[in-house]
N, C-alpha and C positions, 0 to 999 in steps of 0.2 A: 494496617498494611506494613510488613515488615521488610526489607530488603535484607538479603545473607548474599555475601559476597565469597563463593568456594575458590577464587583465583583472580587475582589479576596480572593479566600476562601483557608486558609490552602496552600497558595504558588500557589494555583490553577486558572488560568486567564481564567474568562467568561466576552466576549465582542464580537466585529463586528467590522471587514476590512472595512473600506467605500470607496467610490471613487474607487475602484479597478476595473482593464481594463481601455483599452487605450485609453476609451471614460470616465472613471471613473465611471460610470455608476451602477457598480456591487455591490454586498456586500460578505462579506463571514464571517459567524459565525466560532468562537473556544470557544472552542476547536475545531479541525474537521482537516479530512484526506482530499488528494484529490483523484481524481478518475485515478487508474492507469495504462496508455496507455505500448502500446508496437505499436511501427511503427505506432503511432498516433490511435490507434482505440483499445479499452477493448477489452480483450481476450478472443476469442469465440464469442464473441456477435455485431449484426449488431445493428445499430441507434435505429431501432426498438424494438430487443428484449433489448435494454439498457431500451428504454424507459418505459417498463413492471416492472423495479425497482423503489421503491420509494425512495426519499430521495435521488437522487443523487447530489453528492456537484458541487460550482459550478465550484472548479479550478481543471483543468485537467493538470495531470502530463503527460508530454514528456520527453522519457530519448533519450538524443543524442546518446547513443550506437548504438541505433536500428535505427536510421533519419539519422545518418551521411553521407552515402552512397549516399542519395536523393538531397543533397546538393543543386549540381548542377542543379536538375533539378529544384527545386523551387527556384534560383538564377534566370533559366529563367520563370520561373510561374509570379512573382513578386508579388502575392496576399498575401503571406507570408502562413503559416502551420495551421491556423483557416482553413482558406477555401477549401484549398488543402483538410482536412480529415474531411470536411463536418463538422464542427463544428466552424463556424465563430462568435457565442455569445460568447463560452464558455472563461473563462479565463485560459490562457494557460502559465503552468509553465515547464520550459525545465533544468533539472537537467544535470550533467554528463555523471554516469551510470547508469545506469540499476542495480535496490535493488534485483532484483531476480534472478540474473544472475552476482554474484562478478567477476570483474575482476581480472587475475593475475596479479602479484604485481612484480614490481622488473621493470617496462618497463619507468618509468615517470626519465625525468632526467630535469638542469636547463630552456630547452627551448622548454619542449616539456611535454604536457599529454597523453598518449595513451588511447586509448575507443578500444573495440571490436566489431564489428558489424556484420550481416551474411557473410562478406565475408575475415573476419581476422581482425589482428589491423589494427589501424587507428590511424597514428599520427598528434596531432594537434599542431600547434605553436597559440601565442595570436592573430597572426593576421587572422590567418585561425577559430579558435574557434570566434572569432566577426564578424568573416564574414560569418560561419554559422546563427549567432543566426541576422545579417539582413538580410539576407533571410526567416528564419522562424519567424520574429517579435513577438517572445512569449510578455505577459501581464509581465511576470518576469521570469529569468535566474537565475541561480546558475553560480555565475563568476567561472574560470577555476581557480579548485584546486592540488595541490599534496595529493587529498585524497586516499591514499592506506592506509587499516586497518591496523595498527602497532603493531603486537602480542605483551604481555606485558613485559616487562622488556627490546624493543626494544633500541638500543644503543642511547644515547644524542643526537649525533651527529646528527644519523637519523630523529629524531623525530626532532630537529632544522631547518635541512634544508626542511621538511614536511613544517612549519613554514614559514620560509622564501621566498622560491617556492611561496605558496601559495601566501604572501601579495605581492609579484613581481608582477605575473599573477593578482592579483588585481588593483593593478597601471596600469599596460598594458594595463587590459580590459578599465578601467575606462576614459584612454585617448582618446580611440576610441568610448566609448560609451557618452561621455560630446560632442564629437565633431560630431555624427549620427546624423542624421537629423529624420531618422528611427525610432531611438530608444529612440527620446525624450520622449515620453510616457510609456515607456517600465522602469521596477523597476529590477536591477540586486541586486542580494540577495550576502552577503560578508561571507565567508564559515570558520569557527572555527575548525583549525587542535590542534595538538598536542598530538596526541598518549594519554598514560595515566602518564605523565608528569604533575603535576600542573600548577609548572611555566611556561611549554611552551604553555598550554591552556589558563594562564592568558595575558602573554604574546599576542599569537594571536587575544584574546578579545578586550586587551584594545589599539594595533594598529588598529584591525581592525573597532573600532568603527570610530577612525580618519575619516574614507572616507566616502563619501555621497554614502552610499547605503541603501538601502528599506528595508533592512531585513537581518535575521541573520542566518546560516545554521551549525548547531552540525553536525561535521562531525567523521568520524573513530570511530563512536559506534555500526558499523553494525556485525554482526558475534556473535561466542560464545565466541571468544579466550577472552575477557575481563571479568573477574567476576564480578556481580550484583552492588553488593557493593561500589567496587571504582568505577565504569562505573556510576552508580547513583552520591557518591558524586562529581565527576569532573563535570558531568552535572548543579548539583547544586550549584555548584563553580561559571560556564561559564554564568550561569543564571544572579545571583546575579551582576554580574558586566555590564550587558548588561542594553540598554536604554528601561523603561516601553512602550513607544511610538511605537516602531517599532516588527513584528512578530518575532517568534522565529520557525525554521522549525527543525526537526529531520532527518537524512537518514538512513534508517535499520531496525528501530522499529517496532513492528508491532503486536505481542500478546496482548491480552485485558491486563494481569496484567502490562505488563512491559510499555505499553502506560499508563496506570495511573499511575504508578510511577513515569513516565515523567512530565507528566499533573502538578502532587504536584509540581514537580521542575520548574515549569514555562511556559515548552514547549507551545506550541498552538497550530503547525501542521504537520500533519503526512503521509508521504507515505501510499498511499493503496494496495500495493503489498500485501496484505499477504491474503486476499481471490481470490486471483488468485496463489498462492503458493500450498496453501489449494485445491484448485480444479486440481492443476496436481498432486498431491498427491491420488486423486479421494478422500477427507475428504470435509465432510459438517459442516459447523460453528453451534453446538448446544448447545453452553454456552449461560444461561440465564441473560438477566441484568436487568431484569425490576425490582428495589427495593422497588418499591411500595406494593409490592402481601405483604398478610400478613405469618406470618409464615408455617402455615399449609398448603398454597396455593404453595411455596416456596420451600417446603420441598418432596412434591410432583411433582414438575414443574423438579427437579434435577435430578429424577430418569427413566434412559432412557426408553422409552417403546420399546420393540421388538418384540412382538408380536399382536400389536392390527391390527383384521380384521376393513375393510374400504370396503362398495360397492361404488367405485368410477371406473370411466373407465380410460385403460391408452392409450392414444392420442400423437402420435408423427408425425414427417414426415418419418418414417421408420416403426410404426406398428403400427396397430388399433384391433390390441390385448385386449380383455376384459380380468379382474381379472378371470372371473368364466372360461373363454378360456386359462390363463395363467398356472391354478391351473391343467387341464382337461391336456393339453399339458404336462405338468411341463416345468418347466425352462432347462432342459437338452435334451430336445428334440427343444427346440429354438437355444440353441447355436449348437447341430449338425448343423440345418439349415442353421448357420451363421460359419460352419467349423470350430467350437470349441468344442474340447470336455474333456471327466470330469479331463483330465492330464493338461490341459491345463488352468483351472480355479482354480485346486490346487497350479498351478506353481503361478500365478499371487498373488492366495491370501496366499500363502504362510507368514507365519513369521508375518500376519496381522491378522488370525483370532482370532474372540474376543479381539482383543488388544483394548484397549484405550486410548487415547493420551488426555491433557488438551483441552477444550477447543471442541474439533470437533469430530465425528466416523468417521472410516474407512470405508466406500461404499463396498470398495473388499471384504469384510470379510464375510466370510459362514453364519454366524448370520443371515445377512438379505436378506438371498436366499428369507424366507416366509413373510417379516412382513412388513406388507401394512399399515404402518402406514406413516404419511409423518416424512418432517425431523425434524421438528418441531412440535408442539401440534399446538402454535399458534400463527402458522409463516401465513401473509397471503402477500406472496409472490407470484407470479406465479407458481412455484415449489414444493409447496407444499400444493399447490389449488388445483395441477391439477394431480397429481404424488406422488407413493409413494418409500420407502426404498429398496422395491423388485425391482421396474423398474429400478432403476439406479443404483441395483447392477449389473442388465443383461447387460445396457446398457455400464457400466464398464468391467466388462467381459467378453466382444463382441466385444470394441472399439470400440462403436459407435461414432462420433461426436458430436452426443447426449446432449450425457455425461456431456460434458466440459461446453456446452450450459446451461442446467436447470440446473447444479450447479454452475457453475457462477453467474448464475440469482440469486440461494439460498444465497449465500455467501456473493455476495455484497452487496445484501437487509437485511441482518442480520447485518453485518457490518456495513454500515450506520445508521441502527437503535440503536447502539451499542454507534454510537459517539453521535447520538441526546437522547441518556438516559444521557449520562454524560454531557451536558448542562444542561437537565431538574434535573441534581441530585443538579449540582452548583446551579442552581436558584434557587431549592428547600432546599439546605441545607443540601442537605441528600448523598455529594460524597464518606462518611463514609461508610455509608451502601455500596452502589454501590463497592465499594472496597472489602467491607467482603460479597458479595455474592460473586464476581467475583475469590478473593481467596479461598472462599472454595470448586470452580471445579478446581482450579489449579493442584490437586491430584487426 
């Protein structure tokens, strides 16, 4: 795996992965997220309706939280976890945990990391953790870390042996992965602990450059407990001392402003948990990045619309429901049919109507009982081709499956779109802008 870096603008690295998979074969542009799985397959959506989004990246995140369990069975599969989840091109990266699901804290001691999976903890020693990941032959792994988030003013001590743990579990993994026959093609990523400790961040850096791994993983910045401020400059610290040559990954990040923040400080790439966070929240991603529009086009593109009529039909595999049939019925005479009724759609949208949050609206919310507008002006997603803000407040309302399906579709198509504006802003020169649009829907 090769990294070319074609610019850095402002701290900000636009370039292309080369040679990547275990054929080398691949490329992957960064900035850029990967695509993020849960028990190997995106959330809500089959092969198919994946393939209805544009722009999907090529490396696919596997969090071993969720796979641990299957172990065994793909020990005797022996194809390795491409093929097993129908996805034998894709390049496959197998982290820890699970970003959208924190694990409790307090379980990791010197010889062991726990993961959570559906059926309880799961404790791993190095030799059971390398013996998962040859069985699942990922394209690259996140070696085993003592990554629990370190609220801040967490004791020395702790944040040390966070440190320490960590580079142990790296020497461990390392013996067994130099020695795999497996996993000669396979690139294990070396994980940067230290709480919000300078020295002990610097510290973790500059041992862990020591060892021959493929890449570099910021770890313990997921959550709120850390404020903006120092969480940026320690990033910016960890950046600075790491080699131009090899990627730099994040774990936790995940809002448009706080991934550009990163972006300046070096990062390259990003967990995609966060339009599947977004979509069990029932929120659709309607922050605008296109910095090209000129002001007036811009200024208008901000202001949400909630009532514009649309004669479009709404088409599901649950109802073939027309607008002029929805409006005739009303929407309360649908959820009776579906044994919900108006106590029941108060409860849900309670404490959410009209709210709005940075970045995405709220689907549950009364507002868009009537407004048949899609979720975007000019999003041309499947989702809002074919559907509008009223259907998938019912389908919300109702608990449809629906639901989770055409906004996932919305959400990661927005998303991706999201991360190929900020290539074209690098290229273009123009990350500035792209910035001060993206902050001024932060409020």
């Amino acid at each position: 795996m090769k990294l070319i870096l074609s610019s850095v603008v402002n701290g900000c690295r636009c370039g292309k992965l080369t040679e990547v998979g275990r054929n080398g074969s691949k490329s992957v542009d960064i900035p850029g997220c990967l695509l993020y799985t849960r028990t190997g397959t995106a959330p809500h959506l089959t092969h198919d309706t994946l393939s209805l989004i544009e722009g999907v990246p090529e490396p696919v995140h596997l969090t071993l939280s969720t796979l641990a369990e299957h172990h065994e069975v793909l020990e005797e599969y022996k194809e390795g976890i491409g093929k097993f989840i129908g996805m034998p091109d894709s390049v496959l990266y197998c982290s820890l945990h699970d970003p959208a699901n924190p694990c409790p804290s307090g379980y990791n001691t010197n010889k062991t990391v726990s993961v959570w999976g559906g059926g309880g903890r799961i404790e791993l020693t190095s030799s059971k953790f390398m013996a998962i990941q040859q069985a699942f032959k990922p394209d690259w792994y996140q070696c085993m870390a003592d990554g629990e988030p370190l609220p801040p003013g967490a004791p020395r001590k702790r944040v040390k042996k966070s440190v320490d743990r960590t580079l142990g579990f790296l020497d461990d993994c390392l013996k067994v992965h130099q020695n795999s026959e497996v996993l000669k093609n396979t690139e294990i990523i070396g994980v940067v602990e230290g709480g919000d400790i300078l020295e002990e961040r610097l510290r973790s850096v500059r041992e862990t450059i020591k060892r021959p791994v493929g890449g570099f993983l910021l770890d313990g910045f997921q959550g709120a407990d850390m404020p903006d401020d120092p969480k940026l400059n320690l990033i910016s610290s960890v950046t600075t001392e790491l080699p131009e040559d090899k990627p730099r990954l994040i774990h936790g990040i995940g809002k448009p402003d706080e991934v550009l923040e990163c972006i300046s400080r070096g990062v390259d790439l990003f967990e995609g948990f966060f339009p599947y966070q977004m979509t069990e929240q029932g929120r659709a991603l309607t922050f605008h990045f296109k910095y090209k529009m000129d002001p007036e086009t811009e200024e208008k593109s901000l202001v949400v619309p909630l009532h514009q009529m649309q004669d479009q039909q709404l088409t599901s595999a649950y109802t073939m429901m027309t607008i002029e049939q929805c409006e005739e019925n009303h929407t309360h005479s649908m959820l009776e049919r579906n044994g919900c009724g108006d106590n029941e759609i108060s409860n849900k949208a309670s404490g959410s109507e009209g709210k709005m949050t940075p970045f995405t609206i709220d689907l549950k919310s009364e507002q868009f009982r009537a407004d048949f507008s899609p979720l975007v002006e000019d999003c041309s997603c499947y989702s809002c081709k074919n559907h509008t803000r009223a259907y998938l407040y019912h389908l919300l309302v109702t608990n449809e499956l629906l639901a989770g399906v055409l906004l996932m579709i919305h959400n990661l198509h927005h998303y991706f779109g999201f991360f190929q504006s900020i290539r074209d802003a690098l290229r273009d020169d123009k990350i500035q802008q792209l910035k001060e649009l993206i902050t001024k829907q932060k409020v």
